[in-house]
PDB file with SEQRES, HELIX, SHEET and CRYST1 records, atoms N, CA, C and O in Angstrom:
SEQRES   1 A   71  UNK UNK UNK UNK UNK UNK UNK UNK UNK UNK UNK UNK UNK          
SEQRES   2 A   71  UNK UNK UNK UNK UNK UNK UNK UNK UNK UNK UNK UNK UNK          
SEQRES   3 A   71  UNK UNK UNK UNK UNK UNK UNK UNK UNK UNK UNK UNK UNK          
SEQRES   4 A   71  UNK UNK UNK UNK UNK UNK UNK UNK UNK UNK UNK UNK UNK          
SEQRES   5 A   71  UNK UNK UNK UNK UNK UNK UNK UNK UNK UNK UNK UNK UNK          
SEQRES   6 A   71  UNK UNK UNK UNK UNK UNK                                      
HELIX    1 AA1 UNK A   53  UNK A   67  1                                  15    
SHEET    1 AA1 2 UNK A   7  UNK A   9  0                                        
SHEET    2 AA1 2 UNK A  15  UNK A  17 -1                                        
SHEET    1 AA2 3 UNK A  23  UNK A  27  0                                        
SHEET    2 AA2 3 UNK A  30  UNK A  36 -1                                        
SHEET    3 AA2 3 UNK A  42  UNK A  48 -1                                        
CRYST1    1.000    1.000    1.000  90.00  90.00  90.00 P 1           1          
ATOM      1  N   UNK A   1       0.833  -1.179   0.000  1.00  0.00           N  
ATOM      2  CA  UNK A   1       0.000   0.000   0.000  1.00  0.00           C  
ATOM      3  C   UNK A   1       0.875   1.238   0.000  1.00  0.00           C  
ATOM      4  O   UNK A   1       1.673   1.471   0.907  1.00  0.00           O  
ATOM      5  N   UNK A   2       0.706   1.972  -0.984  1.00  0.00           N  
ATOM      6  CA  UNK A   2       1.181   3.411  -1.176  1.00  0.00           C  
ATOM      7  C   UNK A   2       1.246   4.660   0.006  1.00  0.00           C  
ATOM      8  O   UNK A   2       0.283   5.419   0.112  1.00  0.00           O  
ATOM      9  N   UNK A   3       2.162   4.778   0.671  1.00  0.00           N  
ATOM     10  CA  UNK A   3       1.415   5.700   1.199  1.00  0.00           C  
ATOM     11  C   UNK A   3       1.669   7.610   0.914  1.00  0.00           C  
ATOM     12  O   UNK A   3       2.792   8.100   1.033  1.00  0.00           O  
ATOM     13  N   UNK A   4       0.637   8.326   0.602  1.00  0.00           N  
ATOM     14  CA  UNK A   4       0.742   9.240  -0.362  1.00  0.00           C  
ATOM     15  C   UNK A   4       0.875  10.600   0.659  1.00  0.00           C  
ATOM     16  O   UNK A   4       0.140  10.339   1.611  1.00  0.00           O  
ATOM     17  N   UNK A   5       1.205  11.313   0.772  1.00  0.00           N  
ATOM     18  CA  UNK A   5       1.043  12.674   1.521  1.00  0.00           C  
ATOM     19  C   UNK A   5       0.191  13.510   0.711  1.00  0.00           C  
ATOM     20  O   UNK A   5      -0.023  13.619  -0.497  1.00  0.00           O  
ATOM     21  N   UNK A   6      -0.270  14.126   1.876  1.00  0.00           N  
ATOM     22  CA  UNK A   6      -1.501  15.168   0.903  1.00  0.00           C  
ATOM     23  C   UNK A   6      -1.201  16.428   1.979  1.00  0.00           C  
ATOM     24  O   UNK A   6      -0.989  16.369   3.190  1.00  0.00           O  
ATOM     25  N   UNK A   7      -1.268  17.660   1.025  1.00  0.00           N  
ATOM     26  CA  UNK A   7      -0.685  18.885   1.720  1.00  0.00           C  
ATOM     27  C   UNK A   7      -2.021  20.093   1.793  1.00  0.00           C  
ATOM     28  O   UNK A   7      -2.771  20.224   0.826  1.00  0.00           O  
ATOM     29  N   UNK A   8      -2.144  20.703   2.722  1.00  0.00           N  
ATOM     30  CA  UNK A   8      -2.642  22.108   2.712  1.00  0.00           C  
ATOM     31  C   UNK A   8      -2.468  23.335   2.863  1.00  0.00           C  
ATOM     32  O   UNK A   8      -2.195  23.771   3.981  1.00  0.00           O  
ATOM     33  N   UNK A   9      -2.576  24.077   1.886  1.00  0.00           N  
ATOM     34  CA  UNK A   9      -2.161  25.153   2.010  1.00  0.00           C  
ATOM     35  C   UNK A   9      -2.869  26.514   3.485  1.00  0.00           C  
ATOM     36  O   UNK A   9      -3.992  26.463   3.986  1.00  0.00           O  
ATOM     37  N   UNK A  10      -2.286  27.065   3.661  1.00  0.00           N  
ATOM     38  CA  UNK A  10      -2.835  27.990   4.805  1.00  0.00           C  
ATOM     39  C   UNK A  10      -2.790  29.151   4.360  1.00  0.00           C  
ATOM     40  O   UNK A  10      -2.588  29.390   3.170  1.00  0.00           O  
ATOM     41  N   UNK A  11      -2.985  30.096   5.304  1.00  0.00           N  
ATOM     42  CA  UNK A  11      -3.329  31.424   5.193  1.00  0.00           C  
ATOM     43  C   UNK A  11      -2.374  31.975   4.869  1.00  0.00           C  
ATOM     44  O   UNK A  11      -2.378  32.415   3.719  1.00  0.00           O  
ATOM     45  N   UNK A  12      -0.996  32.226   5.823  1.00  0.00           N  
ATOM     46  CA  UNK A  12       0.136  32.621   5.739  1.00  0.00           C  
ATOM     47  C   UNK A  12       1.306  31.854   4.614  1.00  0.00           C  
ATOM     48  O   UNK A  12       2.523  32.029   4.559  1.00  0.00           O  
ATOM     49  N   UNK A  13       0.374  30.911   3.730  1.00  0.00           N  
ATOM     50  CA  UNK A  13       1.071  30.546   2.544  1.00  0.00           C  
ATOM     51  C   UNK A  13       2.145  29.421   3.045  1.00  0.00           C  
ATOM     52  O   UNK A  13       3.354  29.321   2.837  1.00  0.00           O  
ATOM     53  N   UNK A  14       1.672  29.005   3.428  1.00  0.00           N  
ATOM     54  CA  UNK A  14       2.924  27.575   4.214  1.00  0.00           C  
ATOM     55  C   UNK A  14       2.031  26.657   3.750  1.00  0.00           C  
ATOM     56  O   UNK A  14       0.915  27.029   3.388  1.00  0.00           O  
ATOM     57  N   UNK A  15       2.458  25.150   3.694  1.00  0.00           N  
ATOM     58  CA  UNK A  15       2.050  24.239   3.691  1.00  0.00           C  
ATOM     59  C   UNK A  15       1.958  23.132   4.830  1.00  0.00           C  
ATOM     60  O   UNK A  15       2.999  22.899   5.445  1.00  0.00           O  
ATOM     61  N   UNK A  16       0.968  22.529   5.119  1.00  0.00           N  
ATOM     62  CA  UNK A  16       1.187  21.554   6.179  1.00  0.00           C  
ATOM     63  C   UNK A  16       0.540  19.998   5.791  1.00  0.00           C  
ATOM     64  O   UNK A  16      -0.631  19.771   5.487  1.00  0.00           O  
ATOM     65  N   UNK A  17       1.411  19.225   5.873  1.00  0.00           N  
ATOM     66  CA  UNK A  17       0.714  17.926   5.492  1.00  0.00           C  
ATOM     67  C   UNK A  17      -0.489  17.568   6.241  1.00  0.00           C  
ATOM     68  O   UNK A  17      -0.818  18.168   7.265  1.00  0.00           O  
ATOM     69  N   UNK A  18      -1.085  16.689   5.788  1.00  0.00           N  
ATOM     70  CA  UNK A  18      -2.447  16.593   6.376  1.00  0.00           C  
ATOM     71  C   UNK A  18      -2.509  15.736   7.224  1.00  0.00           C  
ATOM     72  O   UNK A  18      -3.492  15.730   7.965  1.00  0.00           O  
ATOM     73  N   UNK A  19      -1.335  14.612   7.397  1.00  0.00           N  
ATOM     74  CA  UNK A  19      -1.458  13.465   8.303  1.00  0.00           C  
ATOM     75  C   UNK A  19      -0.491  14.558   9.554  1.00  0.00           C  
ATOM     76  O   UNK A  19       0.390  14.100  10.282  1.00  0.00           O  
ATOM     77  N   UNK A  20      -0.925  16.012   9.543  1.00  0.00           N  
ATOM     78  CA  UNK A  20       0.208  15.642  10.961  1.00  0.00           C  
ATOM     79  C   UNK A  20      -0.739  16.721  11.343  1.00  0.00           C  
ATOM     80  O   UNK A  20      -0.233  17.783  11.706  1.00  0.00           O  
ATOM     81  N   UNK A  21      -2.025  16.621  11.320  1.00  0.00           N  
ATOM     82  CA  UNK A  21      -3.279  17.637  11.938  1.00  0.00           C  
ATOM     83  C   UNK A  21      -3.951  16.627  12.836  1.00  0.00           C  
ATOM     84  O   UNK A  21      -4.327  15.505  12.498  1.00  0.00           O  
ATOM     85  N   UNK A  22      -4.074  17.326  14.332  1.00  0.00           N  
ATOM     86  CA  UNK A  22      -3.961  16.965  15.722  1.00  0.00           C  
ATOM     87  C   UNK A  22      -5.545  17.233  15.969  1.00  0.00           C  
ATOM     88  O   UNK A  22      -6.246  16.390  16.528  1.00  0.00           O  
ATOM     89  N   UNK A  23      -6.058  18.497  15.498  1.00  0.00           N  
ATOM     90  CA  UNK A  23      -7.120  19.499  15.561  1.00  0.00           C  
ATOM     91  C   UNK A  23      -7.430  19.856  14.907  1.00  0.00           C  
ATOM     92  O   UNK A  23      -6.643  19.990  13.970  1.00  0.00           O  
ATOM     93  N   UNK A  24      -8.861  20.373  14.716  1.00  0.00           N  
ATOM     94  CA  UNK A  24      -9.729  21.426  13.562  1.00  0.00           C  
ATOM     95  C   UNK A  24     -10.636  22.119  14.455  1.00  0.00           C  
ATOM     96  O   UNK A  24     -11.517  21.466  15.014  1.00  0.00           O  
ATOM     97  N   UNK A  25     -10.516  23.475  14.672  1.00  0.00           N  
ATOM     98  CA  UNK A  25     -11.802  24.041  15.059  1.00  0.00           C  
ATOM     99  C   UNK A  25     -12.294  25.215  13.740  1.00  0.00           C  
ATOM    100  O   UNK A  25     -11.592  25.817  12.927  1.00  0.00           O  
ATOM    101  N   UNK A  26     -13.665  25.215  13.936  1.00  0.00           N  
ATOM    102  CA  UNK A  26     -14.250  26.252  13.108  1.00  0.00           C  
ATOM    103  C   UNK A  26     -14.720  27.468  14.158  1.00  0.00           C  
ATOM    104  O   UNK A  26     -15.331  27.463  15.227  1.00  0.00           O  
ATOM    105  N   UNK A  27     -14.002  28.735  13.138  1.00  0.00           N  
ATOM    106  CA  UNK A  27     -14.285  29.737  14.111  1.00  0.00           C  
ATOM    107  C   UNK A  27     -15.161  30.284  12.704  1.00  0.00           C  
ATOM    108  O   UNK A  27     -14.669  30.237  11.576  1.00  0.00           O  
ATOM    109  N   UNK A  28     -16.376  30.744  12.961  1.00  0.00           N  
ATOM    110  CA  UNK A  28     -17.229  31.349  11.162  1.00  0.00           C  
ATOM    111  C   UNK A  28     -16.875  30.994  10.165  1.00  0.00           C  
ATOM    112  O   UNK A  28     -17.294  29.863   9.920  1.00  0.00           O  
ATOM    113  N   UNK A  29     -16.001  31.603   9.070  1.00  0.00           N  
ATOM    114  CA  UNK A  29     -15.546  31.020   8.114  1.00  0.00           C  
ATOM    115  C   UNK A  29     -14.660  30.999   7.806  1.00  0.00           C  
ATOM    116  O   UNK A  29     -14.362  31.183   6.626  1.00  0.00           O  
ATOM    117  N   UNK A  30     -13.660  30.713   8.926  1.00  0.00           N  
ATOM    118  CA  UNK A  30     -12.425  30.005   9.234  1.00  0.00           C  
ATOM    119  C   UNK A  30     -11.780  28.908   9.594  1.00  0.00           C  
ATOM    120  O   UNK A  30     -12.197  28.846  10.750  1.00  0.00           O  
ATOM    121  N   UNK A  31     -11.130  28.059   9.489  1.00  0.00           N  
ATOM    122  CA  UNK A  31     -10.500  26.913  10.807  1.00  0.00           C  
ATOM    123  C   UNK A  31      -9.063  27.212  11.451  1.00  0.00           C  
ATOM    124  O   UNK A  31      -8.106  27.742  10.887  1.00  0.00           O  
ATOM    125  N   UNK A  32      -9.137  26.774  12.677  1.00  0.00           N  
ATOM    126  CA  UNK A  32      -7.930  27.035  13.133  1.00  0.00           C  
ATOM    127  C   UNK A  32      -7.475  25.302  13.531  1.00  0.00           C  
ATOM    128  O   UNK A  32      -7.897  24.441  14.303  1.00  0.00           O  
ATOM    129  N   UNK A  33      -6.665  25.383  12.778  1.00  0.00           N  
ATOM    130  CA  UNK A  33      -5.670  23.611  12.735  1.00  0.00           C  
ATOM    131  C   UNK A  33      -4.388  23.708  13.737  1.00  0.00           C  
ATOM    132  O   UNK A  33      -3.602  24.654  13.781  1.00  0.00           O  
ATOM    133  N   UNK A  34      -4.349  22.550  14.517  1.00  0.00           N  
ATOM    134  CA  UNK A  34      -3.377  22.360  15.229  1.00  0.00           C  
ATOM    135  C   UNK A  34      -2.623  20.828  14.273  1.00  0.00           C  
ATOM    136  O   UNK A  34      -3.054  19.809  13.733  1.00  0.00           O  
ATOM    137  N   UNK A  35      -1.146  21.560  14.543  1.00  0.00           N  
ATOM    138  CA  UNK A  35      -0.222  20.278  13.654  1.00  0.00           C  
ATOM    139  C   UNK A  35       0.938  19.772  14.763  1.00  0.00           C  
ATOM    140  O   UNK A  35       1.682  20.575  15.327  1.00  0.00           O  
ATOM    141  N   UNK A  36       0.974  18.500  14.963  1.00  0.00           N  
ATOM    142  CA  UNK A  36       2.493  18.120  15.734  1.00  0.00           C  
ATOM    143  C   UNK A  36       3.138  17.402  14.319  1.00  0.00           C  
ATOM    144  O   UNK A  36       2.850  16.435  13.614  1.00  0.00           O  
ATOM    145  N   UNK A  37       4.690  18.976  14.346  1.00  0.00           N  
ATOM    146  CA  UNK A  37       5.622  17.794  13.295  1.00  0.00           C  
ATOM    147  C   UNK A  37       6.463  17.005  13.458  1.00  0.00           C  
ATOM    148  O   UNK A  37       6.518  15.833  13.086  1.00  0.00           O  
ATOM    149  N   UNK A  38       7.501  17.895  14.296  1.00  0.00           N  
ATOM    150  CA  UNK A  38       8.652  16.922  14.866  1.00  0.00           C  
ATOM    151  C   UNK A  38       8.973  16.322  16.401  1.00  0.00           C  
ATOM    152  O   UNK A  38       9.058  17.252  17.204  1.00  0.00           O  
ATOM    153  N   UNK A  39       9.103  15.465  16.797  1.00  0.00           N  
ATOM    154  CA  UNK A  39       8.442  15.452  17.798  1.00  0.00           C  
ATOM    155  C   UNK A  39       7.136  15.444  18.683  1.00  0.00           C  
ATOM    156  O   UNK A  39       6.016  15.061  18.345  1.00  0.00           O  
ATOM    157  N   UNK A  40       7.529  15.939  19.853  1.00  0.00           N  
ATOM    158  CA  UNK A  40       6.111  17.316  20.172  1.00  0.00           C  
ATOM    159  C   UNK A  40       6.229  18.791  19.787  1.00  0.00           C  
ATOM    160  O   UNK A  40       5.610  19.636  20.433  1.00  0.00           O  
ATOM    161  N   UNK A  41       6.999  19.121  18.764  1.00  0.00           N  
ATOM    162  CA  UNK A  41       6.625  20.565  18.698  1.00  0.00           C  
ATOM    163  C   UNK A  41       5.025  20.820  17.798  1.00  0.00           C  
ATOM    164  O   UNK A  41       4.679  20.376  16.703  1.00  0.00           O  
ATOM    165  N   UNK A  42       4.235  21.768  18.839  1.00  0.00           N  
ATOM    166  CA  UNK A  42       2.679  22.071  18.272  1.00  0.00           C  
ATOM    167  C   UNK A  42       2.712  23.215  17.720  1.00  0.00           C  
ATOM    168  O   UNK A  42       3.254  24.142  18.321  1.00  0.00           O  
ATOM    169  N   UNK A  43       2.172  23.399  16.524  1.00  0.00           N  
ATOM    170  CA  UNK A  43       2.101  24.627  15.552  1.00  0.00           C  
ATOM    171  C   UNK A  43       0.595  24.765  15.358  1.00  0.00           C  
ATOM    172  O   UNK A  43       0.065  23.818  14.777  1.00  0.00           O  
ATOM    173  N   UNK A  44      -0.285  25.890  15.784  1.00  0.00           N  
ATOM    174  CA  UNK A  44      -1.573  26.005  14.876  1.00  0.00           C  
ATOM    175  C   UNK A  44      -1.150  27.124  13.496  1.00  0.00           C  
ATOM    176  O   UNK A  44      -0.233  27.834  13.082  1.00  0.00           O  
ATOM    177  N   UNK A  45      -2.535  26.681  13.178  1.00  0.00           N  
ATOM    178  CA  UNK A  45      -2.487  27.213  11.589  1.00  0.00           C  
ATOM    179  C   UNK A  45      -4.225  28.213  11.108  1.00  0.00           C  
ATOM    180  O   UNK A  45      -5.223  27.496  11.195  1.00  0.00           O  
ATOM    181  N   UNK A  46      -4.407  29.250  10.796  1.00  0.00           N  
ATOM    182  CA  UNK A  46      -5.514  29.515  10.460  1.00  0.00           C  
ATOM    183  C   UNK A  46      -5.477  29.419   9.024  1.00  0.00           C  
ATOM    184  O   UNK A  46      -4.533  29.732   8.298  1.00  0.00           O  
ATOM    185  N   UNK A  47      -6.856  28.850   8.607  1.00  0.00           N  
ATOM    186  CA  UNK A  47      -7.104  28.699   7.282  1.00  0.00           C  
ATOM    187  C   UNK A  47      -8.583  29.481   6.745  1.00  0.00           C  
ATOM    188  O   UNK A  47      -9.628  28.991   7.170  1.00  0.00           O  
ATOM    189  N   UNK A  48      -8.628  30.097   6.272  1.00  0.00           N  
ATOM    190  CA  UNK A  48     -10.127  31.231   5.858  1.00  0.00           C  
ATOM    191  C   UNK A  48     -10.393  30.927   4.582  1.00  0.00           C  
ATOM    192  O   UNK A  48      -9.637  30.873   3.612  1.00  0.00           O  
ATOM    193  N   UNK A  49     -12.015  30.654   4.718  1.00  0.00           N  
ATOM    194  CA  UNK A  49     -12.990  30.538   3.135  1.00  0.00           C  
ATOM    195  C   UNK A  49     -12.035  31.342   2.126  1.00  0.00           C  
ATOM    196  O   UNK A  49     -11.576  30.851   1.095  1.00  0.00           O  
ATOM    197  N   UNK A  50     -11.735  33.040   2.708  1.00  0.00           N  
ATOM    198  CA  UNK A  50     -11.631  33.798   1.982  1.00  0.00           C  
ATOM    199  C   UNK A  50     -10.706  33.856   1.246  1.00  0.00           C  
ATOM    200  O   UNK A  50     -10.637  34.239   0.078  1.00  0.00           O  
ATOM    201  N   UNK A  51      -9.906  33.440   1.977  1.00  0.00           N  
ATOM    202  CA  UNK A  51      -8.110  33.036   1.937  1.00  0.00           C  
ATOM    203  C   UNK A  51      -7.285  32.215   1.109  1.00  0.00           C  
ATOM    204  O   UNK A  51      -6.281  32.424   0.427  1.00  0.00           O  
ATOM    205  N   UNK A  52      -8.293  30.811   1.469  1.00  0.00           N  
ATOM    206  CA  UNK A  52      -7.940  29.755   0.567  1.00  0.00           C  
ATOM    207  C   UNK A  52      -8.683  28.334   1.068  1.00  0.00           C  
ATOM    208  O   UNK A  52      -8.549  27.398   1.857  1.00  0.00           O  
ATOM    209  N   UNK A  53      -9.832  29.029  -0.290  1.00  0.00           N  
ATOM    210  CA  UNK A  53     -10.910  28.258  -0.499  1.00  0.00           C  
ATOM    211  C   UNK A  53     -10.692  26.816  -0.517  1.00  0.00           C  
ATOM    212  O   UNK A  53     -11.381  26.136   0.243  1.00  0.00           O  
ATOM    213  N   UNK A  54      -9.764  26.201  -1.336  1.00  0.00           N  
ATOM    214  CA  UNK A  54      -9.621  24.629  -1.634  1.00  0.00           C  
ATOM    215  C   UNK A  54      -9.559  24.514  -0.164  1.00  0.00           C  
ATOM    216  O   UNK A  54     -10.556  24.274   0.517  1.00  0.00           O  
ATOM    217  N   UNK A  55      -8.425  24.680   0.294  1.00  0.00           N  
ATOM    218  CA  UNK A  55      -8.029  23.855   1.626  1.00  0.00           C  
ATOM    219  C   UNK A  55      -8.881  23.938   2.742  1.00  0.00           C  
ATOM    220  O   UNK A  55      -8.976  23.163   3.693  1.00  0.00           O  
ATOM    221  N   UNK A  56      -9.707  25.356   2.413  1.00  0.00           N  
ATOM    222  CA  UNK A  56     -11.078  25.521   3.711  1.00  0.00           C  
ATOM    223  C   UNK A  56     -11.401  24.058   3.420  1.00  0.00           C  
ATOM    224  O   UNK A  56     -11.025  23.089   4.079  1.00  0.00           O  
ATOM    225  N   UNK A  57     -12.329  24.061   2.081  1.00  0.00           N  
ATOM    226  CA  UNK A  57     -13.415  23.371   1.838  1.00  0.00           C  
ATOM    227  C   UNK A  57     -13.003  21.558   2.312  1.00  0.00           C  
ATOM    228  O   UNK A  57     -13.763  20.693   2.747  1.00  0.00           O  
ATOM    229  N   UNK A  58     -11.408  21.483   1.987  1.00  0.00           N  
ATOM    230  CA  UNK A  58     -11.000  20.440   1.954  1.00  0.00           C  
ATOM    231  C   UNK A  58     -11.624  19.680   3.075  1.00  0.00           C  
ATOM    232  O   UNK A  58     -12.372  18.703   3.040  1.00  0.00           O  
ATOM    233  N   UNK A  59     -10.983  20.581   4.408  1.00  0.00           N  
ATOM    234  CA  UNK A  59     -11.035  20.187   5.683  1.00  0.00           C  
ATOM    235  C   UNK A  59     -12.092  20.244   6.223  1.00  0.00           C  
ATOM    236  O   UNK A  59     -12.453  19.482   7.120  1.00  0.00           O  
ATOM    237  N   UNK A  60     -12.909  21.395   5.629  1.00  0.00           N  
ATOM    238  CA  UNK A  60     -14.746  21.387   6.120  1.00  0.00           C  
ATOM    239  C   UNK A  60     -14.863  19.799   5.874  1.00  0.00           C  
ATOM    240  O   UNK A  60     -14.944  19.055   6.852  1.00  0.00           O  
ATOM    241  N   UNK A  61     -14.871  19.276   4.546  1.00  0.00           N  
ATOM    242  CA  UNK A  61     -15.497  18.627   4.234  1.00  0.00           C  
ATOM    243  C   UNK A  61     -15.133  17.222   5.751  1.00  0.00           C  
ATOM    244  O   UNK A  61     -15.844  16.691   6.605  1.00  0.00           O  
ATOM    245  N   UNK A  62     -13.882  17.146   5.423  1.00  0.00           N  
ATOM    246  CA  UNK A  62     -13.843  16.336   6.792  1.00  0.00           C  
ATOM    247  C   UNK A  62     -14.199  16.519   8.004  1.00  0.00           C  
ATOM    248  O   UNK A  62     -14.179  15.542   8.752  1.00  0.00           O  
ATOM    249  N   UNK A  63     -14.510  17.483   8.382  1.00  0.00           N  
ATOM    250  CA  UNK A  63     -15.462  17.676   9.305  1.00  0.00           C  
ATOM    251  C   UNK A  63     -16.537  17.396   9.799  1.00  0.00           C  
ATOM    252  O   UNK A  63     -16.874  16.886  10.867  1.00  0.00           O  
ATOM    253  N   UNK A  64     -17.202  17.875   8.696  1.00  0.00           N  
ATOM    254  CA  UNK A  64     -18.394  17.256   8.719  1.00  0.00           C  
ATOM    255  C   UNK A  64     -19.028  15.969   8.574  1.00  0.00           C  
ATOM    256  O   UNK A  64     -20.149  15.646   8.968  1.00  0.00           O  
ATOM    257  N   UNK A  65     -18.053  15.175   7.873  1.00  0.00           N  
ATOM    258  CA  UNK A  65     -17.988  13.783   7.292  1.00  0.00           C  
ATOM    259  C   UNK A  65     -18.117  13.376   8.735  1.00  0.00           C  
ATOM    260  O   UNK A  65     -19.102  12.778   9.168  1.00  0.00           O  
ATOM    261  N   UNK A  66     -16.902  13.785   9.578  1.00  0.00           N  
ATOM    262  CA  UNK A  66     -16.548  12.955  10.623  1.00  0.00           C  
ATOM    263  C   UNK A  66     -18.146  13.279  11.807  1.00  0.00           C  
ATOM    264  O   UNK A  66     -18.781  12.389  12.373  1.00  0.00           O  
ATOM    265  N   UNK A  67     -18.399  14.630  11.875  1.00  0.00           N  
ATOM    266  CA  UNK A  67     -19.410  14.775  12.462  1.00  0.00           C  
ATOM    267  C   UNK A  67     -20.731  13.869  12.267  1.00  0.00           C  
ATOM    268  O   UNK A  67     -21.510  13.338  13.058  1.00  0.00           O  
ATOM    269  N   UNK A  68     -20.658  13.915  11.195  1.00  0.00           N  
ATOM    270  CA  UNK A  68     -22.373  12.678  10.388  1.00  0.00           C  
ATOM    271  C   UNK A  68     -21.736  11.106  10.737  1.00  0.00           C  
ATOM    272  O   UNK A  68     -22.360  10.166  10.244  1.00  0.00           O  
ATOM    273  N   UNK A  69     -20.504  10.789  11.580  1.00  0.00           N  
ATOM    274  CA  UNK A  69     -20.278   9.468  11.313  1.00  0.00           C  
ATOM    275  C   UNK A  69     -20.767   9.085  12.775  1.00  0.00           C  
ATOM    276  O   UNK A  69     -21.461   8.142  13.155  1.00  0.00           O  
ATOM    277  N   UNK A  70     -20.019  10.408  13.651  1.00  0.00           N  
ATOM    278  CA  UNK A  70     -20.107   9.997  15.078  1.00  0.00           C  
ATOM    279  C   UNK A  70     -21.996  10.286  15.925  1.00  0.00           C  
ATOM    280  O   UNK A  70     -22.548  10.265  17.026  1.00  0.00           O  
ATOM    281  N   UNK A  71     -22.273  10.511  14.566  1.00  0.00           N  
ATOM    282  CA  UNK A  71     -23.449  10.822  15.344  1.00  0.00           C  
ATOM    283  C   UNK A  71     -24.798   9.678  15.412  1.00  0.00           C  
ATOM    284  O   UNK A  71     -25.800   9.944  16.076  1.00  0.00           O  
TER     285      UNK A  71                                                      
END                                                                             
């Protein structure tokens, strides 16, 4: 099995892989992502509709996915 990295872009134009997101909160039409990379060092990240739409939507979408699963 392949295993593939998948990246998101943020606000401040950085990238963060997606397997190393700890957290997602939605603040309106924003998220604020928490990442552990090396180690324990913890980095959050804000990501905005406005900002950059793909990667909002990306992570909405998992969100919500995950929300409709646990419920």
């Amino acid at each position: 099995m392949e295993n593939k990295s998948s990246y998101i872009k943020t606000d401040d134009n950085t990238f963060i892989n997606e397997q190393n997101i700890v957290w997602m909160k939605q603040m309106n039409d924003c998220l604020r992502v928490g990442t552990v990379e090396t180690g324990s060092l913890w980095n959050t990240y804000k990501i905005c509709k406005f900002n950059s739409l793909h990667s909002y939507d990306k992570l909405y979408d998992k969100i919500k996915h995950n929300e409709n699963t646990t419920k």
